[in-house]
DSSP file (Angstrom, degrees, kcal/mol; ACC not computed):
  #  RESIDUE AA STRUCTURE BP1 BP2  ACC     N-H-->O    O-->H-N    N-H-->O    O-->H-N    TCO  KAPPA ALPHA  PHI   PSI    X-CA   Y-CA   Z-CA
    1    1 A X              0   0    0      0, 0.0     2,-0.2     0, 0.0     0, 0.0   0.000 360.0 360.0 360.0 129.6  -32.0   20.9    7.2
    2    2 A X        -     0   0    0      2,-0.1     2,-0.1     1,-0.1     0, 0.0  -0.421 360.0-118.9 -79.1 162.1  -29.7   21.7    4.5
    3    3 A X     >  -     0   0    0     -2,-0.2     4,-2.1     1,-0.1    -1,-0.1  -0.283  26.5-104.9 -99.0-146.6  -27.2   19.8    2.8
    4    4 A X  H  > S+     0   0    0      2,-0.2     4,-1.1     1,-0.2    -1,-0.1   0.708 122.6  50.6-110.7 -31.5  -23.7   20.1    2.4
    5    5 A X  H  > S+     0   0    0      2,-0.2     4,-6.1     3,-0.1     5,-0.3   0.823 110.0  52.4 -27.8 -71.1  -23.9   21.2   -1.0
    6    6 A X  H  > S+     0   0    0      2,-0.2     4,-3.3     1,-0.2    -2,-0.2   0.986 112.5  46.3 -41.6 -69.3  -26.6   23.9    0.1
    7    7 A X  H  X S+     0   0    0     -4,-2.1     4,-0.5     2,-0.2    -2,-0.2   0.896 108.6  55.0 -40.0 -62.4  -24.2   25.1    2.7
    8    8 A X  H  X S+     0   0    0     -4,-1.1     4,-1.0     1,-0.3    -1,-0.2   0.720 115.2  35.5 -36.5 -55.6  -21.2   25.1    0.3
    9    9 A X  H  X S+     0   0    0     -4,-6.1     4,-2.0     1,-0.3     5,-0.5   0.834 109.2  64.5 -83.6 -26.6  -22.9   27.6   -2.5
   10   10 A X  H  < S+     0   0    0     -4,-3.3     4,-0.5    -5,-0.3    -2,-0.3   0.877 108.8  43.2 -72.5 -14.5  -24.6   29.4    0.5
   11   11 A X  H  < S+     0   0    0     -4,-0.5     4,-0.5     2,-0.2    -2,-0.2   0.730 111.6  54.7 -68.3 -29.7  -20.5   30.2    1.2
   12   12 A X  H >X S+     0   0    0     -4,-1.0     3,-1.3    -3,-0.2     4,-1.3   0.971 110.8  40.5 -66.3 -77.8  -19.8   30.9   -2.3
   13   13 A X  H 3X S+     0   0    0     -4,-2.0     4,-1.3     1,-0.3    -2,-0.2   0.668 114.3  49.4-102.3 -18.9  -22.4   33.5   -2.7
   14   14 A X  H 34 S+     0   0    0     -4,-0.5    -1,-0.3    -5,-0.5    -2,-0.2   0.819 115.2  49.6 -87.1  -8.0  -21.9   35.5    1.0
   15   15 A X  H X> S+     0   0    0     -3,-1.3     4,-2.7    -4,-0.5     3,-1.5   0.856 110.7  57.1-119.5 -59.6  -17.6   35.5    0.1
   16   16 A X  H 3< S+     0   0    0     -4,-1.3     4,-0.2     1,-0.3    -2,-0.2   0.772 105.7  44.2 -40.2 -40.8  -18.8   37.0   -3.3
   17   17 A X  T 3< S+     0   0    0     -4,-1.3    -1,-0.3     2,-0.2    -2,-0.2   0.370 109.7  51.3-107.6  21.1  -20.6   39.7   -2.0
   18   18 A X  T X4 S+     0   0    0     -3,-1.5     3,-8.1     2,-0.1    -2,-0.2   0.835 106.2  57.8 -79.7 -61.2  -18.2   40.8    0.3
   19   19 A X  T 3< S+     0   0    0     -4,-2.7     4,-0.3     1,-0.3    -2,-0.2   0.524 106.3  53.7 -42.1 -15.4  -15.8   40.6   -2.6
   20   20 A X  T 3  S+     0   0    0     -5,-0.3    -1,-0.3    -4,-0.2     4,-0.3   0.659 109.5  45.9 -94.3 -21.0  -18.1   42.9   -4.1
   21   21 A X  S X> S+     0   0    0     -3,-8.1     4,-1.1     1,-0.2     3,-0.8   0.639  88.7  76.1-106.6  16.5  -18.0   45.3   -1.3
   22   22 A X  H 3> S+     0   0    0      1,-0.2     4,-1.7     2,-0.2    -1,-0.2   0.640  83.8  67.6 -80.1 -26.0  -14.9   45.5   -0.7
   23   23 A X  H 3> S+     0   0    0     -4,-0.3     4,-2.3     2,-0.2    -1,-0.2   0.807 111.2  36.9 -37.6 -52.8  -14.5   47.8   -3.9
   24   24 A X  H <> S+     0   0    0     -3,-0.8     4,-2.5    -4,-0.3     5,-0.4   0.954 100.7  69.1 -92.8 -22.5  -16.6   50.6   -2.1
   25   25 A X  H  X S+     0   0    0     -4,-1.1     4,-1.4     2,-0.2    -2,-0.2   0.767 106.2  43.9 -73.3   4.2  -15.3   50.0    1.1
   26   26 A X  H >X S+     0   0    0     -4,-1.7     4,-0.9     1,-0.2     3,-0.8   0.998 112.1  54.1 -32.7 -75.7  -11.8   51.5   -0.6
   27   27 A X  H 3< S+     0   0    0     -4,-2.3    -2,-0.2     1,-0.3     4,-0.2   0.519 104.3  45.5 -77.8   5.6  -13.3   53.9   -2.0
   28   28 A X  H >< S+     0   0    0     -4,-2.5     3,-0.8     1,-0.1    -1,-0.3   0.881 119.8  43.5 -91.9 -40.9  -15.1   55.3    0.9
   29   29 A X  H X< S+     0   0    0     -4,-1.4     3,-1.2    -3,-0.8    -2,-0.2   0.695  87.7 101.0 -76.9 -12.0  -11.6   55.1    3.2
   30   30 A X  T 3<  +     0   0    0     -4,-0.9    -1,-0.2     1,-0.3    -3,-0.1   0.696  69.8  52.8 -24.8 -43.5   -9.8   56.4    0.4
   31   31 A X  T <  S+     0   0    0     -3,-0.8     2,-0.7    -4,-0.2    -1,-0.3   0.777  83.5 103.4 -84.5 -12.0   -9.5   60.2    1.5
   32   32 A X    <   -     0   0    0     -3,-1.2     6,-0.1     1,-0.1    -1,-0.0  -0.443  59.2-160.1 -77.4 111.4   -7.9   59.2    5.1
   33   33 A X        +     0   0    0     -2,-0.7     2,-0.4     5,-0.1    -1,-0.1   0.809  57.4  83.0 -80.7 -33.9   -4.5   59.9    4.7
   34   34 A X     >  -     0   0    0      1,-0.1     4,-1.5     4,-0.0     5,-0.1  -0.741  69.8-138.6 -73.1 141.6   -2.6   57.8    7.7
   35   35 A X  H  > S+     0   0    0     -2,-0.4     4,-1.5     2,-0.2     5,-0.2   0.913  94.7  53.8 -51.7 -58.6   -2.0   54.4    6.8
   36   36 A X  H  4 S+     0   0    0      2,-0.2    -1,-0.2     3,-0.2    65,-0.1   0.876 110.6  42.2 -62.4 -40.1   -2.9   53.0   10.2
   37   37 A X  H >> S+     0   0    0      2,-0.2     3,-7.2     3,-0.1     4,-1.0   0.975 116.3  48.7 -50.4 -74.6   -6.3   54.5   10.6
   38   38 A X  H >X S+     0   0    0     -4,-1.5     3,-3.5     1,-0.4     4,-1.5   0.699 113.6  45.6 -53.9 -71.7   -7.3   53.9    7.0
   39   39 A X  H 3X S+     0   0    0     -4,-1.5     4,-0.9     1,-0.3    -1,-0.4   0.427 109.2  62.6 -69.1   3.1   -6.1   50.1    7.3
   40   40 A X  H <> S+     0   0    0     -3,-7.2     4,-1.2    -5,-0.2    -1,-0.3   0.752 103.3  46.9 -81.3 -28.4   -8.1   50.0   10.9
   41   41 A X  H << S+     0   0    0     -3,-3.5     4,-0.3    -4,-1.0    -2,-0.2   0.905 118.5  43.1 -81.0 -38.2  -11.4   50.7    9.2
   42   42 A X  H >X S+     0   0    0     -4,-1.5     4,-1.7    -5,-0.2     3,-1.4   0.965 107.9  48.5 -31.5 -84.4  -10.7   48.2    6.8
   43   43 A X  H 3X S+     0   0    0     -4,-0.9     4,-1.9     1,-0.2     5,-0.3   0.805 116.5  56.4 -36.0 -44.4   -9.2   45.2    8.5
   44   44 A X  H 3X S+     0   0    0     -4,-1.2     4,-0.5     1,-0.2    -1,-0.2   0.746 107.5  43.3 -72.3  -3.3  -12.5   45.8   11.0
   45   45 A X  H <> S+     0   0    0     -3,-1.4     4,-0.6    -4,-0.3    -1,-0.2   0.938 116.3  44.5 -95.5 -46.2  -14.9   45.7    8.5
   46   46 A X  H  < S+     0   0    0     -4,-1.7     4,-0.2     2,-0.2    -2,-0.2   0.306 115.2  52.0 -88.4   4.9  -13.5   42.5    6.6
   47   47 A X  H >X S+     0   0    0     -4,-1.9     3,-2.3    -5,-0.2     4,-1.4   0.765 112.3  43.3 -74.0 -85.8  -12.8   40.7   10.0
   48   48 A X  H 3< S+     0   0    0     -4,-0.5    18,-0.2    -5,-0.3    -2,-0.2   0.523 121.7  41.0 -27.4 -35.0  -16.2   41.3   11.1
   49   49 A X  T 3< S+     0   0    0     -4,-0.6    -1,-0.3     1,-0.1    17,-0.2   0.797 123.1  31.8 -79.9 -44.9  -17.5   40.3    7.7
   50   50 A X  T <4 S+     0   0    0     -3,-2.3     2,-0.7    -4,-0.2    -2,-0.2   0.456  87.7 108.2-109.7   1.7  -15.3   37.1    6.6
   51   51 A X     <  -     0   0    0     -4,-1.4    14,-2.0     1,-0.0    15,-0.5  -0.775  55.6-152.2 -91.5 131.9  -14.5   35.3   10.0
   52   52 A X  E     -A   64   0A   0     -2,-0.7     2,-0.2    12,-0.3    12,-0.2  -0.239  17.1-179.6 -82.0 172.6  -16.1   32.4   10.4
   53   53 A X  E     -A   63   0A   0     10,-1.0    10,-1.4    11,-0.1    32,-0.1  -0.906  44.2 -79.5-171.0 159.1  -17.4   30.4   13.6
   54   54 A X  E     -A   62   0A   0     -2,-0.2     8,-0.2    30,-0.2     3,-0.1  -0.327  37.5-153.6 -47.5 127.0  -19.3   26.9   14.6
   55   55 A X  S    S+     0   0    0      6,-2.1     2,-0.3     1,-0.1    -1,-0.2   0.834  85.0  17.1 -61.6 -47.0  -23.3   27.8   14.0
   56   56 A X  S    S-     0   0    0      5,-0.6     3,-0.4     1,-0.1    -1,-0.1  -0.844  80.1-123.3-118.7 170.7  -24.0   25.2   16.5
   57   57 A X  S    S+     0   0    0     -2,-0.3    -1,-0.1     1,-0.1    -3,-0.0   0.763 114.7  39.6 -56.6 -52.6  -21.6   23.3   19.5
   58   58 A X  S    S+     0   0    0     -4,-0.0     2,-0.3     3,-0.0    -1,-0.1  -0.062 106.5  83.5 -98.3  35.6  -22.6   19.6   17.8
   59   59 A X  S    S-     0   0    0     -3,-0.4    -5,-0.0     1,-0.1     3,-0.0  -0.848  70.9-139.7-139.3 171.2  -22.5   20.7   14.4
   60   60 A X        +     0   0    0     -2,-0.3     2,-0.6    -6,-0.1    -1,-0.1   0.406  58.7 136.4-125.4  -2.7  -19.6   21.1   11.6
   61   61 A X        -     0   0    0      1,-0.1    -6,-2.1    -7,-0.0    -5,-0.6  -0.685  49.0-147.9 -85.2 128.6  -20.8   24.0   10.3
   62   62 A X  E     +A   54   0A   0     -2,-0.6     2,-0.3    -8,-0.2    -8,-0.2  -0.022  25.5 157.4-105.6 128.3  -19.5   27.2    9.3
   63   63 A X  E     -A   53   0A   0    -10,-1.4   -10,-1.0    -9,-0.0     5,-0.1  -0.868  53.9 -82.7-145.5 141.8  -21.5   30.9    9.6
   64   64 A X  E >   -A   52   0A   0     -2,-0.3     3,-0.5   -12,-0.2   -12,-0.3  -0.042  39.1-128.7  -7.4 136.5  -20.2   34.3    9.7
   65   65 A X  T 3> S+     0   0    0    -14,-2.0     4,-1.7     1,-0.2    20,-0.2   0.549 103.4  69.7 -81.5 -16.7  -19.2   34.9   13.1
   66   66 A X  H 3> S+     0   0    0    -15,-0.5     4,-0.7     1,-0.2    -1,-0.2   0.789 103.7  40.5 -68.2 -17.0  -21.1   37.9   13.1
   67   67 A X  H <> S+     0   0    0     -3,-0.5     4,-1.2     2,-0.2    -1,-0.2   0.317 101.9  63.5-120.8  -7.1  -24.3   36.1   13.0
   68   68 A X  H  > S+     0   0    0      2,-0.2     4,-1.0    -5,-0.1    -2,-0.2   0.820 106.5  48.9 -92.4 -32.9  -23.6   33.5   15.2
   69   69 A X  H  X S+     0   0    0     -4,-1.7     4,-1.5     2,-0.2    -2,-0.2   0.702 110.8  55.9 -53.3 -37.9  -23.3   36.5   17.8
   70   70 A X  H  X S+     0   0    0     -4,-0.7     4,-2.0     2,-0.2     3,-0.4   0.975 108.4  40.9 -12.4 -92.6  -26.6   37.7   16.5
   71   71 A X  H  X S+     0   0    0     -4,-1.2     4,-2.1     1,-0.2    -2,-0.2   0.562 112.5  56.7 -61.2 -27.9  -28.5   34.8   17.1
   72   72 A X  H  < S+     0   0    0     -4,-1.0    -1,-0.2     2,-0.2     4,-0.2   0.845 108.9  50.4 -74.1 -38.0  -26.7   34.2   20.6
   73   73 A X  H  < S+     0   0    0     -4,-1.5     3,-0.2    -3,-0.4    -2,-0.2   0.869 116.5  34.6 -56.4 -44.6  -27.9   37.7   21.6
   74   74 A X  H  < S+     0   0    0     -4,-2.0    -2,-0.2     1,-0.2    -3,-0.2   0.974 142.3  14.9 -82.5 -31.9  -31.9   37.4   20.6
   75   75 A X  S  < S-     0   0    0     -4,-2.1    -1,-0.2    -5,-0.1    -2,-0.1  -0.615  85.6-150.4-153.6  77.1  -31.8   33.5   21.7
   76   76 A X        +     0   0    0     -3,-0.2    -4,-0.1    -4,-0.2    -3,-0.1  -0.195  19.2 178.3 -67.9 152.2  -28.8   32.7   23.7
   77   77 A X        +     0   0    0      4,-0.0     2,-0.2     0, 0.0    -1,-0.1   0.797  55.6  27.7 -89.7 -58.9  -27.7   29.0   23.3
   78   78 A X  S    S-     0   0    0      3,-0.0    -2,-0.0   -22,-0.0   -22,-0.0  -0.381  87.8-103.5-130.5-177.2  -24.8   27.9   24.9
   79   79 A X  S    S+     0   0    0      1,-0.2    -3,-0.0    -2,-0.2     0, 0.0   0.905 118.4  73.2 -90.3 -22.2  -23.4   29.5   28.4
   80   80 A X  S >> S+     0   0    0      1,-0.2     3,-2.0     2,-0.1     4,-0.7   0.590  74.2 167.5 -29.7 -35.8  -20.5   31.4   25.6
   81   81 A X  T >4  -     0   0    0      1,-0.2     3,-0.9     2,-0.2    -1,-0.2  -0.070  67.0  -8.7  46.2-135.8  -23.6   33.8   24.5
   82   82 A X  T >> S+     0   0    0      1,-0.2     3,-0.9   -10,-0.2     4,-0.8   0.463 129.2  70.2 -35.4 -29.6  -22.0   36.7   22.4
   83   83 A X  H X> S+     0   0    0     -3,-2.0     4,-1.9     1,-0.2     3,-0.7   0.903  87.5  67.8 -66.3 -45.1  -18.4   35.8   23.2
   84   84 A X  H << S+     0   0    0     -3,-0.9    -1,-0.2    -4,-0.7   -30,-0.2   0.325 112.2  31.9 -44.1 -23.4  -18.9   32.7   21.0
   85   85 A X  H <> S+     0   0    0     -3,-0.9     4,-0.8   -20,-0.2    -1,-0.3   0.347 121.2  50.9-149.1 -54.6  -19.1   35.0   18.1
   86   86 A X  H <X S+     0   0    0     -4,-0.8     4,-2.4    -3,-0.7    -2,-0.2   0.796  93.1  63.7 -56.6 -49.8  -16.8   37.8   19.2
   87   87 A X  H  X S+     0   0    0     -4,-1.9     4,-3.0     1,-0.2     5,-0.4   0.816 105.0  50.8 -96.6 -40.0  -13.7   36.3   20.3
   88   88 A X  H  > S+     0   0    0     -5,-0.3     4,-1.8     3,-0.2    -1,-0.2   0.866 107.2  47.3 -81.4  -6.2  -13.0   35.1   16.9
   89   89 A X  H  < S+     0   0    0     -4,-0.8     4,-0.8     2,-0.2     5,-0.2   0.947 113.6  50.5 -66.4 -65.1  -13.5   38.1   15.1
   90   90 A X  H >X S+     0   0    0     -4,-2.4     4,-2.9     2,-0.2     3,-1.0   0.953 112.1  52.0 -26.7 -62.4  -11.0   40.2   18.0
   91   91 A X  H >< S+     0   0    0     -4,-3.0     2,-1.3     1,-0.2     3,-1.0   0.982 117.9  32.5 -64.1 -67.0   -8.5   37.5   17.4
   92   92 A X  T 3< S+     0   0    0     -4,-1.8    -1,-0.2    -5,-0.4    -2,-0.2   0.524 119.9  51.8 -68.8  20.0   -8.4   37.7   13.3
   93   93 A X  T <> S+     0   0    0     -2,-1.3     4,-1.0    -3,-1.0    -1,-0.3   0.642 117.1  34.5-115.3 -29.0   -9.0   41.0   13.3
   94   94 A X  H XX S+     0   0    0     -4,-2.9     4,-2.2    -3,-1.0     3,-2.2   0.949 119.9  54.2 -83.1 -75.9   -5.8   41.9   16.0
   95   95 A X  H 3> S+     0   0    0     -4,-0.5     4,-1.2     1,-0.3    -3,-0.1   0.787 114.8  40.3  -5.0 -85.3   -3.8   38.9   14.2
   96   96 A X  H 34 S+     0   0    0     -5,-0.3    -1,-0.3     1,-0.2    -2,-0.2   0.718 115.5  50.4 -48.7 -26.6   -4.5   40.9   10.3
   97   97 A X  H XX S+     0   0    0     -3,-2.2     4,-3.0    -4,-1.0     3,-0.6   0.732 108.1  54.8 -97.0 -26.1   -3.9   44.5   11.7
   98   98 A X  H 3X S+     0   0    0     -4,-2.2     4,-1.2     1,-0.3     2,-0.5   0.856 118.2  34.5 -45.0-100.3   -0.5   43.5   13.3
   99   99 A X  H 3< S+     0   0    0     -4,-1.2    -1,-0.3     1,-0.2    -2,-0.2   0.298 110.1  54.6 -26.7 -17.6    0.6   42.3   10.5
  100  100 A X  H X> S+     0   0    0     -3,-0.6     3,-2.2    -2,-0.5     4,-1.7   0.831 115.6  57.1-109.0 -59.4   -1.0   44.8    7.7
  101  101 A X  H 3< S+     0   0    0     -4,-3.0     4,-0.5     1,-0.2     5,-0.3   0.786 105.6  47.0 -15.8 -59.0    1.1   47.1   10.5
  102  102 A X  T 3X S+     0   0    0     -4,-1.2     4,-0.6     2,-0.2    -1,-0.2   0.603 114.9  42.4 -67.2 -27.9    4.3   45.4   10.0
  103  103 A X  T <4 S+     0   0    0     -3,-2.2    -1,-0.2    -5,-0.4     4,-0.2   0.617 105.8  56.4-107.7  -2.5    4.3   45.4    6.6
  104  104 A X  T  X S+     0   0    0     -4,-1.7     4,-1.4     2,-0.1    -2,-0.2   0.583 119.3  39.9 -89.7 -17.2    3.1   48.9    6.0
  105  105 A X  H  > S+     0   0    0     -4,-0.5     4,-2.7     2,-0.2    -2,-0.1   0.749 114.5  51.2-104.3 -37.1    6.6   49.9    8.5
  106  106 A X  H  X S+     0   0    0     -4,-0.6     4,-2.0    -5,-0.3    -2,-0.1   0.974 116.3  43.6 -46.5 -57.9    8.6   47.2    6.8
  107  107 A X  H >> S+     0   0    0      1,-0.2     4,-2.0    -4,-0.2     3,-0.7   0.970 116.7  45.4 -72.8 -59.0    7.3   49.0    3.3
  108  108 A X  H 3X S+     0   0    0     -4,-1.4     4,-1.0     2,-0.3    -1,-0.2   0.443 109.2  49.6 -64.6 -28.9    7.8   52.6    4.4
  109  109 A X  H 3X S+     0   0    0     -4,-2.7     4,-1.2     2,-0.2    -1,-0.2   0.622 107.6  55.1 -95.1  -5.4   11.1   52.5    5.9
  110  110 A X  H << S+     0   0    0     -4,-2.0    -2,-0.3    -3,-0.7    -3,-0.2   0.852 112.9  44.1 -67.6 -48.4   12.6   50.8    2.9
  111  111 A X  H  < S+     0   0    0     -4,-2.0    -2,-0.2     1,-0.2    -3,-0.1   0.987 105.1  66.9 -69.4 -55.4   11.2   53.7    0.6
  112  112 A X  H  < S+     0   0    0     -4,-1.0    -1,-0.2    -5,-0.1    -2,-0.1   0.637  79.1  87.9  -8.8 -69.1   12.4   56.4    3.1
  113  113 A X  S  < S-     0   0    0     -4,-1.2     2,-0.3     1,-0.1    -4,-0.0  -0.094  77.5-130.7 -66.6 152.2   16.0   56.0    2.8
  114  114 A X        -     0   0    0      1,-0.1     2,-0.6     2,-0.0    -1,-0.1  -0.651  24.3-123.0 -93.3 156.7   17.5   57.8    0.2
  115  115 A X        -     0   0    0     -2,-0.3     2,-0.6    -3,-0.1    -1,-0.1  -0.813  21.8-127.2 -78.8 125.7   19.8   55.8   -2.0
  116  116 A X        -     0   0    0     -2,-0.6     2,-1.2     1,-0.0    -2,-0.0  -0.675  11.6-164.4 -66.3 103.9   23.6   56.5   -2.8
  117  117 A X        -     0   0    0     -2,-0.6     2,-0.1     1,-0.0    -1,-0.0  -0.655   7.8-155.9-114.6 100.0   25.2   56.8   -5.5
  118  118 A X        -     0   0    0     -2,-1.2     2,-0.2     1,-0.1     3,-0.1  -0.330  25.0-120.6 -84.3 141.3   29.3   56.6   -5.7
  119  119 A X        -     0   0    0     -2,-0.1     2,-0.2     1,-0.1    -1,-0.1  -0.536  16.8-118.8 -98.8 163.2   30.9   58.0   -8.1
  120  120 A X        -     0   0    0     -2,-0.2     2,-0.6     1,-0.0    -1,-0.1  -0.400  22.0-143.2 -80.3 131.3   33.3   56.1  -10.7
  121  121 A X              0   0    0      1,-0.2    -1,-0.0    -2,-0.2    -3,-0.0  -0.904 360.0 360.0-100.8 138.4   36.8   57.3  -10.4
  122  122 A X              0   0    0     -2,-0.6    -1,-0.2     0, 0.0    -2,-0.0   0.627 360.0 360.0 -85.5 360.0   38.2   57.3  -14.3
């Protein structure tokens, strides 16, 4: 068993190399030219990657939720299986693409409009 320490830096280091791949996964969506695709492939990638969920039912510990879905698939645990692992990823991944929506329409219809300019009568 680890301790709490253990746990701690093993969070530090997996949040660190995402942060390190998030760099190519720019550059690889880069050339996709609507906003909503490109920011779907995103948002799916760094949900899947960064959401966390319980490792075990009696336990206070934190894993990727991707791997807790993993482990429920090859040696299911609990009667939740996959879902366990799934359901939070769906929710923060629908939650973050609303919102990256909203603010990409928010952002886009502010530049749109043209500004006006009245003229001074001397």
């Amino acid at each position: 068993m680890y301790s709490m320490e253990n746990y701690y830096w093993g969070g530090v280091a997996y949040v660190l190399g995402v942060l390190l791949l998030t760099p190519a996964l720019w550059w690889i969506t880069r050339f996709m030219r609507w906003h909503p695709l490109k920011a779907f492939f995103r948002v799916l990638v760094l949900a899947v990657l960064l959401t966390p969920a319980y490792a075990f039912n009696d336990m206070i510990y934190l894993a990727p939720a991707w791997t807790v879905s993993v482990f429920e698939a090859i040696n299911p645990q609990t009667e939740q299986g996959v879902s366990r692992g799934l359901v939070p990823i769906v929710f923060c991944f629908v939650v973050v693409y609303v919102i990256d929506l909203c603010f990409w329409l928010l952002l886009r219809n502010r530049r749109s409009k043209p500004v006006r300019r009245v003229a001074r009568e001397a």
